[in-house]
Backbone bond lengths (Angstrom), bond angles and torsions (degrees), N, CA, C in turn:
res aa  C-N    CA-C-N  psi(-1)  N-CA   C-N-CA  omega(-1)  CA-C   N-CA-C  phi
1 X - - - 1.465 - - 1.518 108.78 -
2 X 1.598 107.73 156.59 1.818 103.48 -165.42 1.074 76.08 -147.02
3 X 1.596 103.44 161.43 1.957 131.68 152.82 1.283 117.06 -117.83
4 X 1.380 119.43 121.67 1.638 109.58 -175.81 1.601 93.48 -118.99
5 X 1.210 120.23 129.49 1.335 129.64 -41.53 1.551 124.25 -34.38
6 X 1.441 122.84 168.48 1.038 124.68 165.96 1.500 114.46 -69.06
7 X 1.272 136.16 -29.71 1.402 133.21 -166.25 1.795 100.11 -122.90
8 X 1.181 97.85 1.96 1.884 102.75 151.96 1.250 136.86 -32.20
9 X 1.606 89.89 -63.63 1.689 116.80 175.07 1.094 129.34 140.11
10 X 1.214 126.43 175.46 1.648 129.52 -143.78 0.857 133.81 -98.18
11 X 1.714 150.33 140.66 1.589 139.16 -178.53 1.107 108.83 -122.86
12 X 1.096 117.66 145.05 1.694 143.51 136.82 1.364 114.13 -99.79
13 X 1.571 86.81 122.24 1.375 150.04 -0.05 1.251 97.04 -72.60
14 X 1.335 114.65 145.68 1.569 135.03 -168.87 0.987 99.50 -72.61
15 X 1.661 105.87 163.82 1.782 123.55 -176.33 1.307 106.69 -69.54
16 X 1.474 95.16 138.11 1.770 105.12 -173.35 1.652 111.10 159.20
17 X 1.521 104.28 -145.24 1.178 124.72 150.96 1.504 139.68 -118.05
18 X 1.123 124.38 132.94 1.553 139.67 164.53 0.759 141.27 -132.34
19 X 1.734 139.17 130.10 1.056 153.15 -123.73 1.933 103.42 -125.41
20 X 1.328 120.89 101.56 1.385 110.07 164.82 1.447 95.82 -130.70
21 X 1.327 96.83 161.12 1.659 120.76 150.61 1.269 123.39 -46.38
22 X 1.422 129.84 141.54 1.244 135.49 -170.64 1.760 101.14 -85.93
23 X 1.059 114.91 133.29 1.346 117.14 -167.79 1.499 115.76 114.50
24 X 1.470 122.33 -33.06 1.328 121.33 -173.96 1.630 127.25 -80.62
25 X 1.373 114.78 103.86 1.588 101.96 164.22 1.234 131.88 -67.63
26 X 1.610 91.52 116.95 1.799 114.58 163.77 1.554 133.08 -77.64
27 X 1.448 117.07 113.69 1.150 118.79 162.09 1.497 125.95 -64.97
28 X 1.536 120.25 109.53 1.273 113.40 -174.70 1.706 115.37 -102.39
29 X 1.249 137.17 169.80 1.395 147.41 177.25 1.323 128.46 -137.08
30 X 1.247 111.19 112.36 1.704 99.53 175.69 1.765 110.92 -119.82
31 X 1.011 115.43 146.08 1.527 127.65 -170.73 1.484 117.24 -132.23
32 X 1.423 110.20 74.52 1.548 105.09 161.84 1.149 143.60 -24.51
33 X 1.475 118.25 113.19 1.285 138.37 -172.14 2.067 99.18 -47.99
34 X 1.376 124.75 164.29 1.590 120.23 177.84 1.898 91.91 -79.80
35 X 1.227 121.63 136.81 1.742 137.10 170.35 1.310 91.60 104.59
36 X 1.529 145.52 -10.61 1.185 133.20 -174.62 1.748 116.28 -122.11
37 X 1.027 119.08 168.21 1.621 112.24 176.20 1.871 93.41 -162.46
38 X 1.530 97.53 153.27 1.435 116.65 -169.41 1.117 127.65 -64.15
39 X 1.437 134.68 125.04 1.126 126.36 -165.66 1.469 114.71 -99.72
40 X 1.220 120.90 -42.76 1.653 139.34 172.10 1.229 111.42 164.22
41 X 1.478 119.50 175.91 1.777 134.46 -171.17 1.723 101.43 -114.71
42 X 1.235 107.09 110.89 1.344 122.43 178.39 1.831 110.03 -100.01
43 X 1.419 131.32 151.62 1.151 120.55 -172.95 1.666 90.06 170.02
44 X 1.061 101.93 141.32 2.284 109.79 165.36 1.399 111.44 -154.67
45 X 1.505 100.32 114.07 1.552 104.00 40.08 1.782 99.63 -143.90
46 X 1.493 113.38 47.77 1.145 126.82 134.87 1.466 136.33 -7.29
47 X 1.089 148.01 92.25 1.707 151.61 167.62 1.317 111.87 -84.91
48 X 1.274 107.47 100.37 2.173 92.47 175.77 1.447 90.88 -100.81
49 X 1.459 90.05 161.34 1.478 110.19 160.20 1.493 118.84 -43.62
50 X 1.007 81.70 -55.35 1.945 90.86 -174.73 1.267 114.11 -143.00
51 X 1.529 122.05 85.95 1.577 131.91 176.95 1.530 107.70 -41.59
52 X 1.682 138.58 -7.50 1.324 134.26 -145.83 1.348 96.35 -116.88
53 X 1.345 114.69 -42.69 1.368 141.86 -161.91 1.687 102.51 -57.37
54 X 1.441 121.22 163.29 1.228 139.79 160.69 0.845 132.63 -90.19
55 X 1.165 106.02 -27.35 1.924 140.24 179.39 1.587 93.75 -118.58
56 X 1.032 130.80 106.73 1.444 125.13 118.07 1.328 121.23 -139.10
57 X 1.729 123.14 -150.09 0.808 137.50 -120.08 1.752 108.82 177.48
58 X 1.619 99.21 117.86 1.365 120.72 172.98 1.678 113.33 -152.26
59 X 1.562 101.27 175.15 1.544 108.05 -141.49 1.500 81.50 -115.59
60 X 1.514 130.47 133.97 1.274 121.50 171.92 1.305 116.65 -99.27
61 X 1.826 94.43 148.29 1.484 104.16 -156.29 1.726 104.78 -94.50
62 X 1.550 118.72 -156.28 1.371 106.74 -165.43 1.326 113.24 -101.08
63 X 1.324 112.66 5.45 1.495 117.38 168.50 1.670 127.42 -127.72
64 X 1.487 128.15 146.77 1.306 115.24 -172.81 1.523 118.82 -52.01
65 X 1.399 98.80 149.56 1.729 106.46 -166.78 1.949 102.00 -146.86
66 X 1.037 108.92 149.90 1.543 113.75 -163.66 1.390 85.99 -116.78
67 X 1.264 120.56 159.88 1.701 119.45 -171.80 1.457 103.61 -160.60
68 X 1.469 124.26 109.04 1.148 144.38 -163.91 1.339 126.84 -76.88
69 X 1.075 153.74 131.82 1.304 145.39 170.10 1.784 114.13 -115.07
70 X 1.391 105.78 104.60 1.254 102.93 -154.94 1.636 103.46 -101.33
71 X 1.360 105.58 137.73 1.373 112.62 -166.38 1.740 97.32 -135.67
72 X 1.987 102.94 158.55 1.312 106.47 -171.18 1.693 94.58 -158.79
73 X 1.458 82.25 126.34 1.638 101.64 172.02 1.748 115.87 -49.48
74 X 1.026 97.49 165.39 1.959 100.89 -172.24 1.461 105.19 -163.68
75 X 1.563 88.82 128.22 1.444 91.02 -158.30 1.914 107.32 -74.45
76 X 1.025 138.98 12.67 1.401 131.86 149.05 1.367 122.05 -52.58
77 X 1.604 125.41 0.78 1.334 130.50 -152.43 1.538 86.48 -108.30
78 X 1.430 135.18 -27.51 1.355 124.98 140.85 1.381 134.67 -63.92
79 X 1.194 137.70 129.89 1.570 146.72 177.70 1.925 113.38 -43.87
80 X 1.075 88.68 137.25 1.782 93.63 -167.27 1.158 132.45 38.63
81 X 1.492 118.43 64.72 1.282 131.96 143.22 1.606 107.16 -68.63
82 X 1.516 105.50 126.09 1.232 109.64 -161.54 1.771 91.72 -118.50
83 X 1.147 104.53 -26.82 1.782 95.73 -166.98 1.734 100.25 -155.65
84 X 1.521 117.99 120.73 1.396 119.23 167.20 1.592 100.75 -148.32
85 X 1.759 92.69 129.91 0.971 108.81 144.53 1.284 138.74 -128.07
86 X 1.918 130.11 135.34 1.117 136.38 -126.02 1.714 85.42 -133.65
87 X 1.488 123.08 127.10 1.036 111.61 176.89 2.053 114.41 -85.82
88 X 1.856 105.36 -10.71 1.151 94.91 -171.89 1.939 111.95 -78.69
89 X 1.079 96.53 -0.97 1.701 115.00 -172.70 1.762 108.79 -94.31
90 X 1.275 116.59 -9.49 1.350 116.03 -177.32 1.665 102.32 -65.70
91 X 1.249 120.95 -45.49 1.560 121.15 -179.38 1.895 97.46 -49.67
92 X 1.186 111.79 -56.50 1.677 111.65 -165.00 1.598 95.02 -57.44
93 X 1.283 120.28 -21.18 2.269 104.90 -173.74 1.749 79.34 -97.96
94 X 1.825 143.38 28.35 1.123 119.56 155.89 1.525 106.07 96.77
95 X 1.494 123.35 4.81 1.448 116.86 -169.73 1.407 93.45 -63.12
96 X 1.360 138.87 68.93 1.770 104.29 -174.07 2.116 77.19 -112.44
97 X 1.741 106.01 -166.18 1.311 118.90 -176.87 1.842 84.53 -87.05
98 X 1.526 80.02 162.68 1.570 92.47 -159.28 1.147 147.40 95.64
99 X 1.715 107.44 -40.41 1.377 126.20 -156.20 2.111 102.17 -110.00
100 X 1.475 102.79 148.25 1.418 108.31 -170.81 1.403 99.45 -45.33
101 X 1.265 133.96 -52.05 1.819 98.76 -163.65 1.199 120.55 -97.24
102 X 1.301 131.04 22.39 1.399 155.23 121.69 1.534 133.43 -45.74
103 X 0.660 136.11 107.37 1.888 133.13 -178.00 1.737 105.85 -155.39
104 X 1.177 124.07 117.60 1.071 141.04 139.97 1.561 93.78 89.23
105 X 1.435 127.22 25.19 1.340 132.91 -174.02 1.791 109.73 83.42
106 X 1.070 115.41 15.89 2.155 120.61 -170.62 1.285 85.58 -113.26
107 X 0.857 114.56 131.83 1.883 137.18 122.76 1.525 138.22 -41.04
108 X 1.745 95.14 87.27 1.989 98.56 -160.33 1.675 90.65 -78.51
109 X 1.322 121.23 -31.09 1.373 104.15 -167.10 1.585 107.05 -143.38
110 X 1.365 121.10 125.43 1.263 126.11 -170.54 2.049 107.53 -108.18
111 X 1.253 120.11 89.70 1.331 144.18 -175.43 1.205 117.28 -31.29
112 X 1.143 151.47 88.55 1.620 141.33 164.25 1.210 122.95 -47.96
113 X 1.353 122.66 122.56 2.068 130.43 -150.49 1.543 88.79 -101.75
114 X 1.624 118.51 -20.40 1.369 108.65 -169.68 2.031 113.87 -57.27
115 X 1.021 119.51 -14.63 1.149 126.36 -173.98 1.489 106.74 92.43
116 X 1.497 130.21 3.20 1.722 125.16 -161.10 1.634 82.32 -103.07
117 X 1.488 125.92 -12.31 1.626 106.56 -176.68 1.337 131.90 69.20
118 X 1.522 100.40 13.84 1.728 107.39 -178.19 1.814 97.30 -94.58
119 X 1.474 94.50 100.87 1.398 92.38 -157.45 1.685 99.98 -106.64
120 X 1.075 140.06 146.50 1.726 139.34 -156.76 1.694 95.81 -97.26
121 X 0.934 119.03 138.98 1.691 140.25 -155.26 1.897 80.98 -136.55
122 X 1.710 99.29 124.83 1.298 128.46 170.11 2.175 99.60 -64.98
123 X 1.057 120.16 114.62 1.610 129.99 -174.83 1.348 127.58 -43.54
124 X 1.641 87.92 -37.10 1.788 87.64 166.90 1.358 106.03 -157.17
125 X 1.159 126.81 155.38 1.822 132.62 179.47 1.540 120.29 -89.30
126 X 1.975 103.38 18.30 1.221 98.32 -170.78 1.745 91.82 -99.86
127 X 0.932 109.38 9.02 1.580 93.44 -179.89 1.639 113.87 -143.66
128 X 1.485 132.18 173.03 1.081 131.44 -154.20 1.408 87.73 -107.46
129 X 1.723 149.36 64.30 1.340 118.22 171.80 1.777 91.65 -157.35
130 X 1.360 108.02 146.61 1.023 134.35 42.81 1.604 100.84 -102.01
131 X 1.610 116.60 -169.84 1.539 101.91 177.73 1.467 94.73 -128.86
132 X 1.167 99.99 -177.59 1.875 131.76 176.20 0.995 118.23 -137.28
133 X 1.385 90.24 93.97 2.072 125.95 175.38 1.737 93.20 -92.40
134 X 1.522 83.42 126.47 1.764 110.89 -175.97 1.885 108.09 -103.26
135 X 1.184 115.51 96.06 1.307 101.49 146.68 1.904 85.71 111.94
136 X 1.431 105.81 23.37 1.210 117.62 179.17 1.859 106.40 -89.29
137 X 0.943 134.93 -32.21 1.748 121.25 153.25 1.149 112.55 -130.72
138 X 1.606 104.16 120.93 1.200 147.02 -141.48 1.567 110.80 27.38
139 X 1.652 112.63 -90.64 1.635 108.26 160.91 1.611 111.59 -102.17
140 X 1.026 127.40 23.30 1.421 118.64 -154.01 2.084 95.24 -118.09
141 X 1.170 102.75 127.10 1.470 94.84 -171.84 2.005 96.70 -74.36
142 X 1.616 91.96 -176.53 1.279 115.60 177.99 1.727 110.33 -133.58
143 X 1.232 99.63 149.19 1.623 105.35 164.95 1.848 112.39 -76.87
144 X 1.428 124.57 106.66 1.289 104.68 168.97 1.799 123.56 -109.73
145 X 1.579 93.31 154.79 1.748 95.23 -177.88 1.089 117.95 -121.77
146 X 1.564 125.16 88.37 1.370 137.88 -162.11 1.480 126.59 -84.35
147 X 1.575 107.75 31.74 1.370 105.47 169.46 2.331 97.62 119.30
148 X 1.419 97.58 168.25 0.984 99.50 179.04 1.928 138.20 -6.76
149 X 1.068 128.41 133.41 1.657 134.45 -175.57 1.552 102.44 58.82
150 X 1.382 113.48 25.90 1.278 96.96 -171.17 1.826 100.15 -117.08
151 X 1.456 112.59 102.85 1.460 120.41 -176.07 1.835 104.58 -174.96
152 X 1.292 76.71 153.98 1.775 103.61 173.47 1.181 115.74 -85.47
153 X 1.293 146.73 149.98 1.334 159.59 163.36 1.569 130.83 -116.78
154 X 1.218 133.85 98.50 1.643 124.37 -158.61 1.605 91.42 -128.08
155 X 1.824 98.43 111.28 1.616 94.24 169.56 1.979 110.02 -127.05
156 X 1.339 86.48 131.85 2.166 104.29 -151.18 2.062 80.44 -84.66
157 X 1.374 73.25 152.22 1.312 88.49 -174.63 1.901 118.79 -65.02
158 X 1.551 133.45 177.07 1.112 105.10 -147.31 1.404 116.44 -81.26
159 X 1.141 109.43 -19.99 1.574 134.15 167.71 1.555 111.49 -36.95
160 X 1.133 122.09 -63.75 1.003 152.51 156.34 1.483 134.95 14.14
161 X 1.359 154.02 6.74 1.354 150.53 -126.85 1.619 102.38 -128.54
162 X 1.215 138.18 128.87 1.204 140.33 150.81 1.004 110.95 -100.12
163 X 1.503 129.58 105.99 1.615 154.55 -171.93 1.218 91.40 -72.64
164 X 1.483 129.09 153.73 1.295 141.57 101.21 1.083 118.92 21.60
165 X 1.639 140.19 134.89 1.417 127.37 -45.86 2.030 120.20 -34.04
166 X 1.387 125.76 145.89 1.042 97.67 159.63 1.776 91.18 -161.10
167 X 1.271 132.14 154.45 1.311 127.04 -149.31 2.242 89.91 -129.87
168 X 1.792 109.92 104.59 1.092 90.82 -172.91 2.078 107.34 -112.19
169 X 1.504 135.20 160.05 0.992 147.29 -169.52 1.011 121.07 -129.58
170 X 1.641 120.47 103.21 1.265 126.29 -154.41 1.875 94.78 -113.69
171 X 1.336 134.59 126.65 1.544 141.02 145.20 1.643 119.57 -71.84
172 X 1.454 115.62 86.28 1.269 117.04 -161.99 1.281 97.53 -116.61
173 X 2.221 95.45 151.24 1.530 89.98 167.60 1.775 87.49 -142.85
174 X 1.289 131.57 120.11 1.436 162.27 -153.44 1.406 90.35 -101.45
175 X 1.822 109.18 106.46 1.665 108.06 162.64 1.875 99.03 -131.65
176 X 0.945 116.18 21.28 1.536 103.34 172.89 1.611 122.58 169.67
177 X 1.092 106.60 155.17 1.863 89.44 169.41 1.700 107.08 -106.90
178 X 1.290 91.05 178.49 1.587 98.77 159.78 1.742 111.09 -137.19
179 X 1.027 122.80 150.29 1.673 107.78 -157.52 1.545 114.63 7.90
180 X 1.102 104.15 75.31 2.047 123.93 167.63 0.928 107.27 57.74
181 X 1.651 126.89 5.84 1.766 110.23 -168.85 1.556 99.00 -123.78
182 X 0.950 129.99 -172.16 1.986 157.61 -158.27 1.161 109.82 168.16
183 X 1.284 131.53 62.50 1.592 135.58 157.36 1.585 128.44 -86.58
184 X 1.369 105.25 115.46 1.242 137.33 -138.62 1.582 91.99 -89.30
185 X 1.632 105.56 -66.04 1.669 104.01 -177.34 1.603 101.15 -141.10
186 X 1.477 88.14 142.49 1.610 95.03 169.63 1.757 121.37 -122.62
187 X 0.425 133.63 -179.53 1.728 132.13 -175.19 1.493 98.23 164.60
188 X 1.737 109.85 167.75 1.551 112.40 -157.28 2.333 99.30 -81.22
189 X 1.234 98.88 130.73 1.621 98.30 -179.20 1.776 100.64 83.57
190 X 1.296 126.09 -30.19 1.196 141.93 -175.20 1.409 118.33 -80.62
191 X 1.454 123.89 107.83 2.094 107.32 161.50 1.394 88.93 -173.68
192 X 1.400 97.98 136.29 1.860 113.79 179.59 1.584 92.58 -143.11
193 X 1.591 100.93 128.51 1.370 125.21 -146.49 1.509 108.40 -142.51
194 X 1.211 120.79 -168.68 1.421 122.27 138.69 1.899 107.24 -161.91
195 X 1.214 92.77 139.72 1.963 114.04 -179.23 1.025 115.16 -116.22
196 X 1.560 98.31 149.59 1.653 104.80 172.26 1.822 106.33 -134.70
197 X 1.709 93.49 80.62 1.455 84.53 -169.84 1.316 99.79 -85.73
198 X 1.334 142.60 23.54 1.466 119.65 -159.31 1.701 97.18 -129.86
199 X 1.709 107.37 5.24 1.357 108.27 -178.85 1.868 135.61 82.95
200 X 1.573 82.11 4.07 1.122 94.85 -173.77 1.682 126.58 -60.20
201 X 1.214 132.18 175.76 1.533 105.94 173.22 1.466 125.54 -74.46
202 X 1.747 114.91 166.76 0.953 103.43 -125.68 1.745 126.25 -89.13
203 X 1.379 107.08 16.34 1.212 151.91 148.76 1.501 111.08 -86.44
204 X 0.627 144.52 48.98 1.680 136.50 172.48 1.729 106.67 -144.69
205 X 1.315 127.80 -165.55 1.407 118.62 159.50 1.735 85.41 100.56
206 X 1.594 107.61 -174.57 1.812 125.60 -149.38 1.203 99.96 -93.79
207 X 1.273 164.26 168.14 1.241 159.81 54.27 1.502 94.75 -24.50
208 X 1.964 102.12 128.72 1.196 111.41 -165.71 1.191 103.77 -124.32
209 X 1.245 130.46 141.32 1.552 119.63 154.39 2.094 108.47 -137.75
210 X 1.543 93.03 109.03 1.411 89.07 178.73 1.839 100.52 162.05
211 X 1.279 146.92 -145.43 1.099 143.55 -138.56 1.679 110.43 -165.26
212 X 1.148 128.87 -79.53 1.351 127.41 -159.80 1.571 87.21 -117.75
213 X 1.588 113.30 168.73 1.774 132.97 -163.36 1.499 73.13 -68.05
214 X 1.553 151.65 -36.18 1.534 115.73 -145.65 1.749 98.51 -124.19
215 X 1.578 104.38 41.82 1.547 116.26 -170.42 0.954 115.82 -162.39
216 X 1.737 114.37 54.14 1.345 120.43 179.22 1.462 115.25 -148.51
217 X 1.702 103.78 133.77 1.825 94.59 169.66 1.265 97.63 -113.75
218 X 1.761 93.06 153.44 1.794 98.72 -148.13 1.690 80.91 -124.12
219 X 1.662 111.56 -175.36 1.541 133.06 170.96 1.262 92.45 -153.23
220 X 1.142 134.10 142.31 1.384 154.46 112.87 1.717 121.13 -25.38
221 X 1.358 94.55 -61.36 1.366 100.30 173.11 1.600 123.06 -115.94
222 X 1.725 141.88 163.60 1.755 84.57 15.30 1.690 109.97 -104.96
223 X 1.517 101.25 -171.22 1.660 99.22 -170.38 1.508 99.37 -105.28
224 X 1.457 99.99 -172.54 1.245 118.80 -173.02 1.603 135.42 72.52
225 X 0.974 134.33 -142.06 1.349 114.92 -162.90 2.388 95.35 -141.64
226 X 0.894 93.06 28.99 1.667 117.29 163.98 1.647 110.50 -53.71
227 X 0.991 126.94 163.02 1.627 135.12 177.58 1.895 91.78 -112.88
228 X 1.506 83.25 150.52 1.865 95.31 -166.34 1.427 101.50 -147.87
229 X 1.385 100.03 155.60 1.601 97.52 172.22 1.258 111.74 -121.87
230 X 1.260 119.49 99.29 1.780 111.23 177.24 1.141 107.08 -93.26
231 X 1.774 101.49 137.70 1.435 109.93 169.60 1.302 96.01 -116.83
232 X 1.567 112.99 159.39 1.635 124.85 -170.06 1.293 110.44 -148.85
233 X 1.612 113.24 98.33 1.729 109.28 -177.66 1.310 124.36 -92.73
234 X 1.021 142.17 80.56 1.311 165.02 -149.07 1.573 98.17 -68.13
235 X 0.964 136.40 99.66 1.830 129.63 137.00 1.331 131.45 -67.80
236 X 1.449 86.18 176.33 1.605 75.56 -179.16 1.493 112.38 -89.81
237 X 1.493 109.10 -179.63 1.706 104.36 -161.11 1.410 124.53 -62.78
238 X 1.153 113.75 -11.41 1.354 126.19 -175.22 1.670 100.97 -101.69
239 X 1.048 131.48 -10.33 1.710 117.40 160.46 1.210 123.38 -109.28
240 X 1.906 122.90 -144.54 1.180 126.30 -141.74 2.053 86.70 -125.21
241 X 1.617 103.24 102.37 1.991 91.33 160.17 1.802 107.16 -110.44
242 X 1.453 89.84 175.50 1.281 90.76 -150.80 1.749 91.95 -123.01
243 X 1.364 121.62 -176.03 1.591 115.29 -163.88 2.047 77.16 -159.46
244 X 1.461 97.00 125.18 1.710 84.92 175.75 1.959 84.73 -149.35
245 X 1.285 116.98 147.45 1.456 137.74 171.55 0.962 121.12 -138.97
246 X 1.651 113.96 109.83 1.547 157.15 -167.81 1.623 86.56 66.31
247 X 0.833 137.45 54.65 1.480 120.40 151.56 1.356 98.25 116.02
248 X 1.472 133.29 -7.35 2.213 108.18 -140.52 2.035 70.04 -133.44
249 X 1.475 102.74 116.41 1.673 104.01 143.88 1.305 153.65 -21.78
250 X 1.222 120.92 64.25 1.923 124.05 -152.06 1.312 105.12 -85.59
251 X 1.867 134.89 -24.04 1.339 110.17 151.46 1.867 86.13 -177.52
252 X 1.202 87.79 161.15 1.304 100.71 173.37 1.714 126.70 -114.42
253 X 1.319 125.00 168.30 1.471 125.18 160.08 1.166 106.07 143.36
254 X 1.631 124.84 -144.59 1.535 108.44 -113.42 2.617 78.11 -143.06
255 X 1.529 99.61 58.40 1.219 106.38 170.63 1.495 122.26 -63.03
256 X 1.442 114.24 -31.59 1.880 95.18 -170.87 1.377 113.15 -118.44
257 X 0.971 86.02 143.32 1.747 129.04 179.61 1.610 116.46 -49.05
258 X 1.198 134.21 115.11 1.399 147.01 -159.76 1.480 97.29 -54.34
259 X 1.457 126.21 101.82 1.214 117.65 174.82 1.820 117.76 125.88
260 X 1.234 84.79 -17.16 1.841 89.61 168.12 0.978 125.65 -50.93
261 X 1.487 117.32 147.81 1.748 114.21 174.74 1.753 91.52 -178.82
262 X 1.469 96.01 161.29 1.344 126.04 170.91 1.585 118.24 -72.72
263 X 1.498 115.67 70.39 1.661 116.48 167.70 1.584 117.18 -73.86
264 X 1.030 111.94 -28.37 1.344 124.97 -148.26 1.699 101.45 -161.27
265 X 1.225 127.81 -178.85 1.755 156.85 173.78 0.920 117.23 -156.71
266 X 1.678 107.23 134.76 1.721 103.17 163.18 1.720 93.16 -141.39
267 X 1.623 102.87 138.44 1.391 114.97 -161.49 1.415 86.93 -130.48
268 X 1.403 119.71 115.57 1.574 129.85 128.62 2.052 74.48 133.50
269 X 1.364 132.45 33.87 1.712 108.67 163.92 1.686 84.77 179.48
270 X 1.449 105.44 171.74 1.682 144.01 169.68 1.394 91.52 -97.26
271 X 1.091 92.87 138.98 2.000 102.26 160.33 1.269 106.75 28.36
272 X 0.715 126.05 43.14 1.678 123.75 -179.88 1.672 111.40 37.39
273 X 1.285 103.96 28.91 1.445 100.33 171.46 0.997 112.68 -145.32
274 X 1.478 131.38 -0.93 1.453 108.49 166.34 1.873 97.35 -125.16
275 X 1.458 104.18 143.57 0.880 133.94 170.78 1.598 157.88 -104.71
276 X 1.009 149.06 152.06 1.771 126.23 179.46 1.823 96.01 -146.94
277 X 1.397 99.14 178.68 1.271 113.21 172.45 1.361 115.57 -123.14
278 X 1.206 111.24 135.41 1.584 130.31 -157.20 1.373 128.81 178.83
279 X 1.284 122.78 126.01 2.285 106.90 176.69 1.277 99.79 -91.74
280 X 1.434 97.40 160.74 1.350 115.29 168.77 1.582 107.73 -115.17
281 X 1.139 105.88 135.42 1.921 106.57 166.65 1.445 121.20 -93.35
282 X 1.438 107.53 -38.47 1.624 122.23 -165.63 1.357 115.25 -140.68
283 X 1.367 135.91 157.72 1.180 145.30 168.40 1.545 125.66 -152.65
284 X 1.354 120.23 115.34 1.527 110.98 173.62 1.341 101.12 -145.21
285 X 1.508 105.70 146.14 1.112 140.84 -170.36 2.012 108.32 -119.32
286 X 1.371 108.39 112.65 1.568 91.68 175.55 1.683 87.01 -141.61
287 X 1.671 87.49 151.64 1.648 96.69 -170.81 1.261 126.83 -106.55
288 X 1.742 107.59 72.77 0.934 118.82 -179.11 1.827 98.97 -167.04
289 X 1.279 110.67 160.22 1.745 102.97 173.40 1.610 97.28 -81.46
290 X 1.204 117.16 137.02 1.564 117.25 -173.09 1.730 103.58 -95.49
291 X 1.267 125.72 133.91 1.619 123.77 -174.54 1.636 93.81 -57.19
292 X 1.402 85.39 171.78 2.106 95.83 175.34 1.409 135.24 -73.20
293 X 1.754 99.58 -16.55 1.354 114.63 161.30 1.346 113.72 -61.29
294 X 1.520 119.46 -53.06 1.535 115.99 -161.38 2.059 91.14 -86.48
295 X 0.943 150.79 -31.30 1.402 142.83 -161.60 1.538 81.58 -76.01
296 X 1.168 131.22 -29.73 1.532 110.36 172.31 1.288 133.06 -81.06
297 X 1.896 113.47 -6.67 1.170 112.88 -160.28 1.951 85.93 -86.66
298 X 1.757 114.33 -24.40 1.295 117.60 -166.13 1.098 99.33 -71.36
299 X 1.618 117.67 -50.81 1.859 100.77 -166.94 1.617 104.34 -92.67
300 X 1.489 123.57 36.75 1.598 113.49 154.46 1.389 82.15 -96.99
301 X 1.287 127.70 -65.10 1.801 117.96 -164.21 1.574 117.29 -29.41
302 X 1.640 102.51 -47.45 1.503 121.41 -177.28 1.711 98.45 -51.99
303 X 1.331 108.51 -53.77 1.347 102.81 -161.50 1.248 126.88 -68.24
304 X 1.310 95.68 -38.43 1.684 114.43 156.58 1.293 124.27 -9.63
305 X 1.425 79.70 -89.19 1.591 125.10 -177.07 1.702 110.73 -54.45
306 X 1.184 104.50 -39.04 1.753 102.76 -174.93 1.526 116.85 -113.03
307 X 1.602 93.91 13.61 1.846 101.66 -164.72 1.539 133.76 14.60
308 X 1.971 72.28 67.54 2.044 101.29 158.86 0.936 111.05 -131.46
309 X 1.762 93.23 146.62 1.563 98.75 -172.57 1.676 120.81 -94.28
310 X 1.114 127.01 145.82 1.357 144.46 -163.82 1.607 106.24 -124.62
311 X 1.403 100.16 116.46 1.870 108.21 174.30 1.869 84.91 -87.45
312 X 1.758 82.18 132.36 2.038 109.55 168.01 1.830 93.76 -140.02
């Protein structure tokens, strides 16, 4: 018996070795460690009942076999996760064909995993976008936004505000602009983007994270049309945030605006009028600037999970 990870979590019969007869069905158990939850029981050439299950049950065959209990960190296992959305989890809220938040292959409603339920509502029902591309990294789909009306909208009730500091994590993959811009997320004091106001080619131009022309830390690189993980730690207006992609520091300083906060989101446009083309895989929002230890524990998970690599 195995745990992948090792500090994942636990099985019965515990990790090790055990000895049965060929012929005998075994009841197996796995129990997630607290920051982690179960992924499935891998093993060959093993058949369980139910690879998904916590509890199941297989028949042992006539030769030794190692039997996995596969476990995966989740980023709620850090303090104030306020908002995630995960595109490989849209099937589990039912995104399948057929089903209400599915229509015509678009994405009417993209689910918040944080448990707060501020869940992003597709803007209008007159059109088919954003979409749900299946099997777009490696097997794991993506949210894509292929150009004009194509965005989410999430507005939190009035109570509602996550102030300044707040540390956000974008899974991006950059294939185009539309009038020079690709803005990914906006929120009030809040928007990490990328522009090409200077005409450059058509891959080239800022990865942005910040708000007005005199409140932004920018990158140059990198280029091309690659999947990235930007993280963006936002302070408050009077200190130091930082702008880092896949892991490596691209610049720092002093982007938001006295008074920012999280009322609302808008994912895949500006003002509802400007737009780009680009997928998204992942999104988290936690309301607080997270130290450098934990922004690393998120983009190893990220990387993991979306196999990109991150300099630590």
């Amino acid at each position: 018996m195995a745990a992948s990870p090792t500090d994942g979590g636990t099985t019965s019969p515990a990790t090790g070795d055990h000895y049965y007869p060929e012929g005998v069905e075994i009841t197996i158990t796995a129990t997630p460690n607290a920051g982690y939850a179960f992924v499935n029981w891998t093993s060959n050439p093993v058949t369980f009942a139910d690879d998904e299950a916590t509890q199941t049950t297989f028949t042992m065959p006539a030769e030794d076999v190692t039997v996995t209990a596969n476990f995966e960190w989740i980023p709620k296992s850090i303090s104030d996760l306020v908002i995630w959305y995960a595109a490989d989890h849209l099937a589990g809220f039912g995104v399948e064909p057929g089903d209400s938040n599915l229509e015509n292959g678009s994405v009417k409603q993209w689910n918040d995993l944080s448990g707060n339920n501020y869940h992003a509502l597709r803007d209008t029902n007159e059109n088919d976008l954003p979409t749900y591309i299946s099997d777009a990294v490696g097997d794991l789909p993506v949210v894509g936004f292929p150009g004009e009306d194509s965005l989410f909208t999430g507005v939190f009730a009035e109570d509602v505000s996550f102030e300044i500091p707040n540390t956000i994590f974008v899974v991006v993959q950059f294939i185009d602009y539309i009038d020079s811009r690709a803005p990914f997320i906006e929120a009030t004091g809040h928007r990490v983007w990328k522009r090409n106001p200077s005409g450059n080619p058509v891959h080239g131009g800022h990865w942005i994270m910040g708000d007005g022309e005199d409140r932004r830390l920018t990158s140059l690189e990198p280029e091309g049309t690659d999947w990235h993980i930007l993280s963006c730690v936002f302070a408050r207006h009077d200190q130091i945030s930082y702008f880092f992609i896949d892991g490596e520091q691209k610049d720092q300083g002093n982007p938001v605006p006295e008074g920012a906060a999280f009322t609302w989101i808008r994912i895949g446009a500006v003002s509802n009028s400007h737009f780009g083309i680009f997928n998204i895989a992942e999104i988290l929002v936690y309301d607080r600037a997270l130290e450098d230890d934990e922004r690393r524990v998120v983009e190893t998970y990220l990387s993991t999970k979306w196999g990109i690599s991150v300099s630590h």
